[in-house]
C-alpha positions as CSV (number, residue, x, y, z in Angstrom):
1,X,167.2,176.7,96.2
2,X,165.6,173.3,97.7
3,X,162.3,174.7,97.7
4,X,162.9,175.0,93.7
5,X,164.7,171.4,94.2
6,X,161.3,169.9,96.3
7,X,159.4,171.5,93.4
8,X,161.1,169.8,90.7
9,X,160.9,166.5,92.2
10,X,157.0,166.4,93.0
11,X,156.3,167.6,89.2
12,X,158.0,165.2,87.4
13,X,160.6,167.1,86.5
14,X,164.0,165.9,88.0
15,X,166.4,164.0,85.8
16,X,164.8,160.7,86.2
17,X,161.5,162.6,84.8
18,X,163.4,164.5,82.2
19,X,162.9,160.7,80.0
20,X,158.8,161.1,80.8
21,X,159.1,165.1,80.3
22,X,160.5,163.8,76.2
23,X,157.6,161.5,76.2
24,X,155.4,163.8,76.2
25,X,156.4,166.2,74.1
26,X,157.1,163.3,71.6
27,X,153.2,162.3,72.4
28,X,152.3,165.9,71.2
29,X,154.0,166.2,68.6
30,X,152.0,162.9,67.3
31,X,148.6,164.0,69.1
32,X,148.9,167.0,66.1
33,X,147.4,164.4,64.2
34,X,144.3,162.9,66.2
35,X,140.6,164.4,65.9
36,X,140.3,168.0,67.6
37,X,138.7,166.2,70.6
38,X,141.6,164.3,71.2
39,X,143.7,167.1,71.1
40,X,142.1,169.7,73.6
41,X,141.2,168.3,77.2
42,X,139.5,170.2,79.9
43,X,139.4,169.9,83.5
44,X,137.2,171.5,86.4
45,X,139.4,172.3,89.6
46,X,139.1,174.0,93.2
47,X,139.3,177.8,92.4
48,X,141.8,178.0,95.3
49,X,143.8,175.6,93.2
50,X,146.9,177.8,91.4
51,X,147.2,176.2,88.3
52,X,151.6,176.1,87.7
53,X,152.8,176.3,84.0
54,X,154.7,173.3,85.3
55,X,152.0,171.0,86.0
56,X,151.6,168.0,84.1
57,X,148.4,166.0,85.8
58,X,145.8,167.1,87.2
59,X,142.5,165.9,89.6
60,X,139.4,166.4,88.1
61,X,137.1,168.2,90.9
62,X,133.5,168.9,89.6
63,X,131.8,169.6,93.2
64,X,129.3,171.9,94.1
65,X,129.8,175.3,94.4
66,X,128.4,176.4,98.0
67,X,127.0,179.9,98.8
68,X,125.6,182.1,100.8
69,X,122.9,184.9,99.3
70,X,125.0,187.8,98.8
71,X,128.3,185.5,97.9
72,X,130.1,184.9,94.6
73,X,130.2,181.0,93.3
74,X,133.3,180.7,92.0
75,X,134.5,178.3,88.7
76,X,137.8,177.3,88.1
77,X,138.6,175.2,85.0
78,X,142.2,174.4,82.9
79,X,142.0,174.0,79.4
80,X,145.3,172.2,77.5
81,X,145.7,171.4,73.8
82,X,148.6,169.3,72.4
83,X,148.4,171.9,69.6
84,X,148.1,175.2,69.2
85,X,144.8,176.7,70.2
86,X,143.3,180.1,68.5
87,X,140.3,182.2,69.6
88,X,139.3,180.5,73.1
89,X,136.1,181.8,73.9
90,X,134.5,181.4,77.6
91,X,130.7,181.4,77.1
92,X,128.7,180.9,80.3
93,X,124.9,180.7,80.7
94,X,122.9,181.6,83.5
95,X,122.4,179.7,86.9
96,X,119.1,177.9,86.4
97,X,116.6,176.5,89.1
98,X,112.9,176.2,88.1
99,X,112.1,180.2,86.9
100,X,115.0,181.7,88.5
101,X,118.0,182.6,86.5
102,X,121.2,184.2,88.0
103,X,123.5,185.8,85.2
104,X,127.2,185.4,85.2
105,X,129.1,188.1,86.6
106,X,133.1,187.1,86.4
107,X,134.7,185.3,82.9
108,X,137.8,185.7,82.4
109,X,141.4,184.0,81.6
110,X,144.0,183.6,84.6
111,X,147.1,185.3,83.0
112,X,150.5,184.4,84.4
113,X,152.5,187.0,86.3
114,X,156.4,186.7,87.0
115,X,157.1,187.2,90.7
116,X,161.0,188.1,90.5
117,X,161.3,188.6,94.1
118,X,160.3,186.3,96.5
119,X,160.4,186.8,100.6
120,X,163.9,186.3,102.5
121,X,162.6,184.3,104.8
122,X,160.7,181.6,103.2
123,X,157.2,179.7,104.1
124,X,157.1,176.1,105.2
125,X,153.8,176.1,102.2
126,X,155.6,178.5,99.8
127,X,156.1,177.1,96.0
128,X,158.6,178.3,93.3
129,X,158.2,177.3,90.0
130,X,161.0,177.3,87.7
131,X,159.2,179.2,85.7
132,X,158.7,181.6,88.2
133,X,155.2,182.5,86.7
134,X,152.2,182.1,89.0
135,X,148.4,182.6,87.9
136,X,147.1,185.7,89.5
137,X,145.6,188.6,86.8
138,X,141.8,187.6,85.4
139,X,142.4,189.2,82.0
140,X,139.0,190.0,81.2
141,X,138.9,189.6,76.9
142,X,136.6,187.8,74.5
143,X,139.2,185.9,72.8
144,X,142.7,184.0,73.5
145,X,145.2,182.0,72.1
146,X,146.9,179.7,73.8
147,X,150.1,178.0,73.0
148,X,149.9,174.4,72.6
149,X,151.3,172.0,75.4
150,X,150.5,175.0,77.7
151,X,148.3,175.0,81.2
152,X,145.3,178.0,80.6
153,X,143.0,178.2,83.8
154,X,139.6,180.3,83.1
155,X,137.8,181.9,85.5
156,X,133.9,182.0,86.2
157,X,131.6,183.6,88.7
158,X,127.8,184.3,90.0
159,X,127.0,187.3,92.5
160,X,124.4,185.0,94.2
161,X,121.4,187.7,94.8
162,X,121.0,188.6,98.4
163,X,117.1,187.7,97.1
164,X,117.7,184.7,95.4
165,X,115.9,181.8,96.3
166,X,118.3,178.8,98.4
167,X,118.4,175.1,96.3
168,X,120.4,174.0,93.8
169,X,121.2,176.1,90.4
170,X,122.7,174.3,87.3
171,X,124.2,176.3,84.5
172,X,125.9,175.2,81.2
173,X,129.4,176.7,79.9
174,X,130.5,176.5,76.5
175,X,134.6,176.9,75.8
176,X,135.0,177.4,72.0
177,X,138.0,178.1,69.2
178,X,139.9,176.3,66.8
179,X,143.0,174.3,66.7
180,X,144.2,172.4,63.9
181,X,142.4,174.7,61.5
182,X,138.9,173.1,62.7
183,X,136.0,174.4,65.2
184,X,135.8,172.7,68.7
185,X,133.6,173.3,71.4
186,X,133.7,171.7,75.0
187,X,130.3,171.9,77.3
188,X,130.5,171.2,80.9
189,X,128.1,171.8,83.5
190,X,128.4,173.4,86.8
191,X,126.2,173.6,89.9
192,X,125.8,175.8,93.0
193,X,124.0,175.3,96.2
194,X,122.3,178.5,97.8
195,X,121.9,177.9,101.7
196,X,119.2,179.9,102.9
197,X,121.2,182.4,105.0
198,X,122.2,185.8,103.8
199,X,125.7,187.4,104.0
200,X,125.3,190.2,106.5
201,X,126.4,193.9,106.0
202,X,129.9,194.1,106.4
203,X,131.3,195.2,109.9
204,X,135.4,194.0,109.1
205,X,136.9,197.5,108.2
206,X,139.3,196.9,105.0
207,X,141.8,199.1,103.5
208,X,144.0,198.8,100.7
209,X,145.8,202.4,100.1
210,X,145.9,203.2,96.9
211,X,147.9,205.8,94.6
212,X,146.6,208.1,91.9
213,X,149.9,208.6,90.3
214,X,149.1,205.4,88.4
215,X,146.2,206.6,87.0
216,X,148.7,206.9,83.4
217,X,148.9,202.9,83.7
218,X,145.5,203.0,83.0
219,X,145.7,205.6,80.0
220,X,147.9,204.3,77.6
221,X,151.2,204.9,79.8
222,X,150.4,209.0,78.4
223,X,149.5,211.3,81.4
224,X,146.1,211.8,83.5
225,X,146.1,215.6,84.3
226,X,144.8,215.6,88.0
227,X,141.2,216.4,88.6
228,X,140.4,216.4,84.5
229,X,137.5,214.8,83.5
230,X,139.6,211.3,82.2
231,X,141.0,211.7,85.8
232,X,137.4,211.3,87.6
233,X,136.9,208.7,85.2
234,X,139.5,206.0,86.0
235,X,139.0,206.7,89.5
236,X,135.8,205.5,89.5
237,X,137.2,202.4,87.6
238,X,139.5,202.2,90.4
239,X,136.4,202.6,93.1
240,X,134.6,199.6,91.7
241,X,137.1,197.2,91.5
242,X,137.9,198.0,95.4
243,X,133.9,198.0,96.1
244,X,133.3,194.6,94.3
245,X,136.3,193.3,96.8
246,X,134.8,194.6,99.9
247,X,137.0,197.4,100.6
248,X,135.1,200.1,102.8
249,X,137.9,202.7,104.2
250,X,139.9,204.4,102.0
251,X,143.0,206.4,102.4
252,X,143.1,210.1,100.9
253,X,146.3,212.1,101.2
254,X,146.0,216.3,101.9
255,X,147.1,216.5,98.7
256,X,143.2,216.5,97.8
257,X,143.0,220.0,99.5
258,X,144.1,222.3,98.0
259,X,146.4,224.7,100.1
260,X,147.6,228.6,99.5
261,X,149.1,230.6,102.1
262,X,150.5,234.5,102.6
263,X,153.1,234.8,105.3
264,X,151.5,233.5,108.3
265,X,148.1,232.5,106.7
266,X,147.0,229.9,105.2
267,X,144.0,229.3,103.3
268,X,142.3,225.3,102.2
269,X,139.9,225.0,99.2
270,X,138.4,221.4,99.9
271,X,136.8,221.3,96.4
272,X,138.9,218.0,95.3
273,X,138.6,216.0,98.9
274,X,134.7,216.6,98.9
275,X,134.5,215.4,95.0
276,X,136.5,212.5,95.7
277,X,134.7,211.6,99.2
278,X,131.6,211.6,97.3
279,X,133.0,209.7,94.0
280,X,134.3,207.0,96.9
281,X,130.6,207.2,98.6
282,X,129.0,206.6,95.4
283,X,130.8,204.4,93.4
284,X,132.9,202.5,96.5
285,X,131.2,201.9,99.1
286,X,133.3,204.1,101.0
287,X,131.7,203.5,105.2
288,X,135.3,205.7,106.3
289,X,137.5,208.0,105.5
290,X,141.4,207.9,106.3
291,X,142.6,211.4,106.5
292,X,146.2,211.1,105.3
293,X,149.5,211.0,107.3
294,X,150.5,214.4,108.4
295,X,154.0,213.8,109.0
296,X,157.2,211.6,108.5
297,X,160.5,210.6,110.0
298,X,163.1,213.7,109.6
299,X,166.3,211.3,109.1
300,X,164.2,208.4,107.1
301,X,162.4,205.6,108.7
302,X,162.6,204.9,112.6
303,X,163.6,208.8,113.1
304,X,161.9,211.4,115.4
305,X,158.6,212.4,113.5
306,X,157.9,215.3,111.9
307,X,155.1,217.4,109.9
308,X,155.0,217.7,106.2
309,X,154.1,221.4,105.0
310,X,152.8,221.7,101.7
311,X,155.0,223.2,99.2
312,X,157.0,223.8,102.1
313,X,158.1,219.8,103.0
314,X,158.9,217.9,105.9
315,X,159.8,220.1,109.1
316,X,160.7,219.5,112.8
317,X,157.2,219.8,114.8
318,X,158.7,223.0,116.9
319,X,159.3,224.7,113.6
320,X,156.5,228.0,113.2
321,X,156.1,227.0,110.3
322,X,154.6,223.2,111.6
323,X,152.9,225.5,114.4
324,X,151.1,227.9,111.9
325,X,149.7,225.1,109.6
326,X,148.4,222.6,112.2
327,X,146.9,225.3,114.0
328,X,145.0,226.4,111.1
329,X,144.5,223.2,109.4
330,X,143.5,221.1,111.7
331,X,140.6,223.6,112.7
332,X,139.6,223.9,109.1
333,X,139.0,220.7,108.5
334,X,137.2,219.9,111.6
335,X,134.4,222.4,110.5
336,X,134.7,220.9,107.3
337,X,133.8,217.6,108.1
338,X,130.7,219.1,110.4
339,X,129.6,220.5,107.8
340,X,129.4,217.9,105.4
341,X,128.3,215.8,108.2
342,X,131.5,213.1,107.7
343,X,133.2,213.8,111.6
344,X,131.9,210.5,112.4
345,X,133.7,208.8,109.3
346,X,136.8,210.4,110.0
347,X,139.8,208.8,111.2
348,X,143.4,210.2,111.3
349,X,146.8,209.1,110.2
350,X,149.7,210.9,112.1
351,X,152.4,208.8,110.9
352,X,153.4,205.6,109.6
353,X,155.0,202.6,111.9
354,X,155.4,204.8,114.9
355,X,158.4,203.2,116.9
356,X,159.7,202.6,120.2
357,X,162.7,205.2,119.4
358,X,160.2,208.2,117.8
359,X,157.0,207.3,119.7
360,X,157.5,210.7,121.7
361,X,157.5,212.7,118.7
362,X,154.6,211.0,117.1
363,X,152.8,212.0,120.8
364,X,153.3,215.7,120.7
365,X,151.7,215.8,117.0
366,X,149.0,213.3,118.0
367,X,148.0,215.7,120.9
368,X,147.6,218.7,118.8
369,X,145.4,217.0,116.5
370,X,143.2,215.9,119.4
371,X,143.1,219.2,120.4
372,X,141.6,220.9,117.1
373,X,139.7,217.6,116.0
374,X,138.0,216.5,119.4
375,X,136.5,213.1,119.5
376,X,138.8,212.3,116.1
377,X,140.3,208.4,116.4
378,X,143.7,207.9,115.9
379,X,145.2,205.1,113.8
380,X,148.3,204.1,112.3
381,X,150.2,201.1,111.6
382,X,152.8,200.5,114.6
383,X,155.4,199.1,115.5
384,X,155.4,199.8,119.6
385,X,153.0,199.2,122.1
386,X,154.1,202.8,123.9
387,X,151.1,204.6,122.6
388,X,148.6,203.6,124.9
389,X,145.8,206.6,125.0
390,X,147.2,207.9,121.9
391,X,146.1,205.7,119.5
392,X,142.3,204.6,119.3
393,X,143.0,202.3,115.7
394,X,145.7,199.9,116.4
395,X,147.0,198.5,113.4
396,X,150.3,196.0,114.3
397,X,151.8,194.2,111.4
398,X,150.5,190.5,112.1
399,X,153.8,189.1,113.8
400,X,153.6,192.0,116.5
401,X,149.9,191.1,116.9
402,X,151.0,187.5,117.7
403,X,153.6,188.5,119.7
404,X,151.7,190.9,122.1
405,X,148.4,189.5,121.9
406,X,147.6,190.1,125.4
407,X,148.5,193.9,124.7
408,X,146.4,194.1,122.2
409,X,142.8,192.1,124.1
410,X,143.7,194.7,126.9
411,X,143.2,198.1,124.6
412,X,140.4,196.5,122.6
413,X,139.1,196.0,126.8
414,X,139.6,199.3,127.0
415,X,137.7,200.5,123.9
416,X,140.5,200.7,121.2
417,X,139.5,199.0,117.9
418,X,142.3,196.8,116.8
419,X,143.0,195.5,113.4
420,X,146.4,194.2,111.6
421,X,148.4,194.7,108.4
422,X,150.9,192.7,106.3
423,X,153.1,194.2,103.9
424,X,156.7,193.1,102.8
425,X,156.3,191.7,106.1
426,X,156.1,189.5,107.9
427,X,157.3,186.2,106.5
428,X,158.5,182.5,107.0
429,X,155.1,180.7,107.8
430,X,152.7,183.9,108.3
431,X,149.6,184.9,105.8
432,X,150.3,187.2,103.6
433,X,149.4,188.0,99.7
434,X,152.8,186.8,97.7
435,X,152.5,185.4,94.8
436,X,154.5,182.4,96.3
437,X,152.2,181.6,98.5
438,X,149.6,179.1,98.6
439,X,145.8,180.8,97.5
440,X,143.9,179.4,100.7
441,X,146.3,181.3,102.8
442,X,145.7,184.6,101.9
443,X,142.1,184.0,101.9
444,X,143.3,182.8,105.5
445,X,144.0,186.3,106.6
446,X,140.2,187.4,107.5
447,X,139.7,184.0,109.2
448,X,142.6,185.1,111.3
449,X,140.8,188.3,111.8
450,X,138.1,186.1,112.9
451,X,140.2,183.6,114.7
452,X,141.7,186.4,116.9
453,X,139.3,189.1,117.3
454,X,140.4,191.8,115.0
455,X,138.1,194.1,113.3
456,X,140.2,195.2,110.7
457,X,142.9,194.8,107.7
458,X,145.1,196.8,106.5
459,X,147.2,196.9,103.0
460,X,149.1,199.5,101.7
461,X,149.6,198.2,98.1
462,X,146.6,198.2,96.0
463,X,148.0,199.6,92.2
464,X,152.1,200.8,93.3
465,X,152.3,199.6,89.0
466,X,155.9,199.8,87.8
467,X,156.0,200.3,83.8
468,X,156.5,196.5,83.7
469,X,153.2,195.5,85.6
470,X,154.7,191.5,85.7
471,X,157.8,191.7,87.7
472,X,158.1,194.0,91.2
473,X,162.0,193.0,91.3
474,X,162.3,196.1,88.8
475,X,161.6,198.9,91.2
476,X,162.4,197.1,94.6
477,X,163.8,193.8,96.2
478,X,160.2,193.0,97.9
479,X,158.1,189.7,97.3
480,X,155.9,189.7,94.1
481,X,152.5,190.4,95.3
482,X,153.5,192.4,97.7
483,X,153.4,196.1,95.8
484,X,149.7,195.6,93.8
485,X,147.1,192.9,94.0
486,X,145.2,194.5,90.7
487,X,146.4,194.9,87.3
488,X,146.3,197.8,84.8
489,X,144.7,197.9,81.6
490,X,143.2,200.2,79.3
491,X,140.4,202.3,80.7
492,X,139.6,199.8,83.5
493,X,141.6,197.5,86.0
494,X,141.5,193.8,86.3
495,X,141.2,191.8,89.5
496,X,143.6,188.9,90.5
497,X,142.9,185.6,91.5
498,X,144.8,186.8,95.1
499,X,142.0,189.7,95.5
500,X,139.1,187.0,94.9
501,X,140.4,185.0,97.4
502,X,140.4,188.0,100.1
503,X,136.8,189.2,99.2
504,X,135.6,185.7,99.8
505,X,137.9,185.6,102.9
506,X,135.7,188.8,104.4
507,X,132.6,187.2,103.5
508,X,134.1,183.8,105.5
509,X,134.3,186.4,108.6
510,X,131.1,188.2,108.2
511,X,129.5,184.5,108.7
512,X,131.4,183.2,111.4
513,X,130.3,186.5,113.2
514,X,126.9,185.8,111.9
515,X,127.3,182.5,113.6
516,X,128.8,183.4,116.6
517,X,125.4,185.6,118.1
518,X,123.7,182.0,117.9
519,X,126.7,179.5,118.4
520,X,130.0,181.3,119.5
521,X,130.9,178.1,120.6
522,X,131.0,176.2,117.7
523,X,132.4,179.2,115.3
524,X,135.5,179.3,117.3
525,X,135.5,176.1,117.0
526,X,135.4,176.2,112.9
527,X,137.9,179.0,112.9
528,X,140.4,176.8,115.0
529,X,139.9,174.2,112.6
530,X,141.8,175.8,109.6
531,X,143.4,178.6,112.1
532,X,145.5,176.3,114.3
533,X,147.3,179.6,115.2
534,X,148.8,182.6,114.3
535,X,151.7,181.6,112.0
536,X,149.9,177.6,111.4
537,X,147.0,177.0,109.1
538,X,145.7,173.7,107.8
539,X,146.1,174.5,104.3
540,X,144.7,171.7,102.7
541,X,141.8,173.0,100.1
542,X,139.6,169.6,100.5
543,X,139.9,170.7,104.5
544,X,138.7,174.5,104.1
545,X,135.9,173.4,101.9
546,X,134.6,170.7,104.6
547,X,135.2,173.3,107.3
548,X,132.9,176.3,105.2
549,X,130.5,173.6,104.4
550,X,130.2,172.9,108.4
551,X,129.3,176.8,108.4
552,X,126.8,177.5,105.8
553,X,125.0,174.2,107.4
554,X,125.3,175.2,111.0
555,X,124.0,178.9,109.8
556,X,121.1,177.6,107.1
């Protein structure tokens, strides 16, 4: 309740601004009947910048986009009309220097999403509207109306080539409709410097596990029928949008394999898993492969471990049952993989958030798998540091990282990769992707990476839709945000301004490390800058921007 109070206060809108609040709508009503160019105002800001319903002034800041080659520049602008507004059309020309042209590649409108849940345990940086509506889904569509006396951010973007020639680019944008019953048309100009250094190929592994089941989101709410031909279709959809952000492992359930048995025998047809493998090759970048979790906790979460059977369920690791499939399995897929010469992508899941109370359990299925998939690395997100030699992929939920840092340097000494994941949790002043939270900081999360020497993220919501996409409150009590970070529509899937911001976060890693073989000095020095540690961040935009400016300089 006082962070809705503090709110309140710095936007004008406590009861001594109530009398201004009047004064505008009273200016409105009367600005109905100036010239359309009085009427409609547009304003460039920071694209980390979350543009609140609630906002009433605004900082114009028309700087200079900078990029590396192989980057996006990114344009944020908020368009206002005292009256309505119909038909707003983005138009954006190319990036021009001399001969060279660079086509736009991201236009859309930021649409407001309702949060209805926010975290417990609140951030020193978070903000709650009253509205409770934060910007987040780029609702890619030619046309929009906009309400009058109402805050619409647009979005624009350039893939900067990896080939394009470094200087300064200029391109001209055009933002069109009517209001009033008349024609209006507003032209700004934007600009983009290209340092002459190259993004390198990505080495941060980046996950964000998604789920097929709401494949129907993307179909008219009617049903995909697995593996059909619309099926393969909106998966692909799916793989580009998780490409374009930089995602490069995916997680794919056993559910892909198909799985028949007689008694004691079990047969595997791995038609689906090598279709979908491929699909993910293809169209998303996939670089590895997650083989799903093989078991579960028998009494609910934090319970001894054991293995899910198909079309058998979840059965104690003694049972023959267990014994039978593992044995057979396990096996089978390991000469799959050969074969298809994908051993060396593989990684396996043996269950989630292994803790101190099952971590025995989660041991004795470990070990079988190690037995029948030899050389196979092990990772899972944990919650105990008791599976030394057992798990090759550490993935601790950020506040565990923090609080056994030293743990963690000693298995990466001792050859384990380690990477973190956030989820519901953790909160208070930690990263993380809620909507309540300011942009920069979950752009933060892959300068922490950095900051820390992690080589990996972890996310297990990328599209868990409810039939209301705009409020998570109505299939559980966790922060909005926190359950998708994309957003359904029909025949494709829209991006958020929350996903940008953690593409352009890996890229911010992939440079520091590029920076690092030349000057590891100075890019810890940068990271510490913004990362003051693991739970404090300068999160001042103007700061960031000053801080990546030091970088692309230092690299070009």
């Amino acid at each position: 309740m006082n962070k809705r109070k503090d709110f309140i206060k710095n936007n004008g809108l406590a009861a001594s601004g109530m009398i201004l609040l009047l004064v505008t709508f009273a200016i409105a009503i009367a600005g109905c009947s100036n010239t359309v160019e009085e009427t409609v105002t547009c304003i460039q800001l920071d694209p980390l910048h979350k543009v609140f319903k609630e906002e009433l002034y605004f900082v114009e800041t028309p700087d200079t986009a900078a990029v590396a080659k192989g980057e996006t520049a990114t344009f944020q602008f908020v368009l206002r009309g005292t009256c309505p507004i119909r038909n707003l059309k983005i138009e954006a020309g190319n990036l021009i220097r001399g001969d060279r042209q660079i086509s736009v590649s991201e236009k859309a409108f930021v649409e407001y999403i309702r949060a209805g849940n926010h975290a417990e345990k609140l951030s020193r940086d978070a903000v709650l509207p009253i509205s409770d509506l934060y910007p987040d889904c780029l609702t890619e569509v030619e046309y929009m109306d906009i309400p009058s006396m109402s805050n619409q951010p647009l979005w624009i973007g350039y893939d900067i080539p990896r080939d394009a020639v470094s200087g300064d680019y200029t391109a001209n944008l055009v933002f069109s409709g009517t209001t009033k019953g008349k024609p209006f048309k507003i032209n700004k100009q934007i600009n983009v410097r290209v340092y002459n250094v190259t993004l390198p190929e990505q080495t941060l592994w980046v996950t964000n596990w998604f789920t097929l089941s709401g494949l129907s989101r993307m179909n008219g709410n009617e049903r995909v029928e697995p593996y059909s031909d619309r099926y393969w279709e909106l998966l692909k959809e799916l793989a580009h949008v998780m490409r374009d952000h930089r995602q490069n492992t995916y997680l794919l359930g056993r559910d892909l394999v198909k799985v028949e048995y007689t008694g004691t025998q079990f047969t595997f047809d791995f038609t689906n898993f090598d279709k979908t493998v491929e699909l993910l090759i293809g169209e998303g970048g996939l670089k590895r492969i997650e083989g799903g979790h093989l078991g579960g906790g028998l009494q609910g979460w934090g319970t001894e471990f054991g293995v899910s059977v198909p079309k058998t369920g979840l059965r104690p690791f003694d049972n023959d049952t267990v014994q039978q499939y593992l044995s057979q399995y396990l096996p089978a897929l390991y000469n799959h993989l050969e074969s298809k010469g994908w051993t060396k992508l593989y990684i396996q899941h043996i269950a989630d958030e292994p803790t101190e109370k099952n971590a025995q359990s989660y041991i004795r299925i470990a070990e079988m798998v190690r037995k029948h998939i030899p050389g196979v690395k092990i990772i899972d997100a944990v919650e105990t540091s008791r599976l030394a030699n057992t798990v090759n992929v550490w993935t601790p939920m950020l506040n565990l990282y923090h609080n056994e840092y030293p743990f963690f340097q000693e298995r990466q000494t001792a050859g384990d990769e380690v990477w973190f994941y956030t989820c519901v949790f953790p909160q208070g002043n930690y990263a993380n992707r809620f909507l309540e939270l300011p942009l920069v900081q979950t752009r933060y999360l892959h300068w922490i990476n950095y900051r820390y020497g992690s080589t990996g993220y972890l996310h297990w919501g990328l599209n868990y839709w409810t039939m209301n996409r705009t409020n998570d409150a109505a299939v559980n009590t966790w922060p909005g945000g926190d359950s998708w970070i994309v957003y359904p529509a029909e025949g494709k899937v829209y991006s958020s301004v929350r996903f940008k911001a953690m593409r352009d976060g890996i890229a911010d890693y992939e440079l520091l490390k590029l920076l690092e073989q030349t000057n590891p000095d100075m890019a810890r020095e940068l990271a510490s800058e913004v990362i003051r540690g693991f739970d404090n961040y300068n999160s001042n935009i103007r700061a960031f921007r000053l801080t990546r400016l030091k970088l692309l300089r230092a690299l070009s």
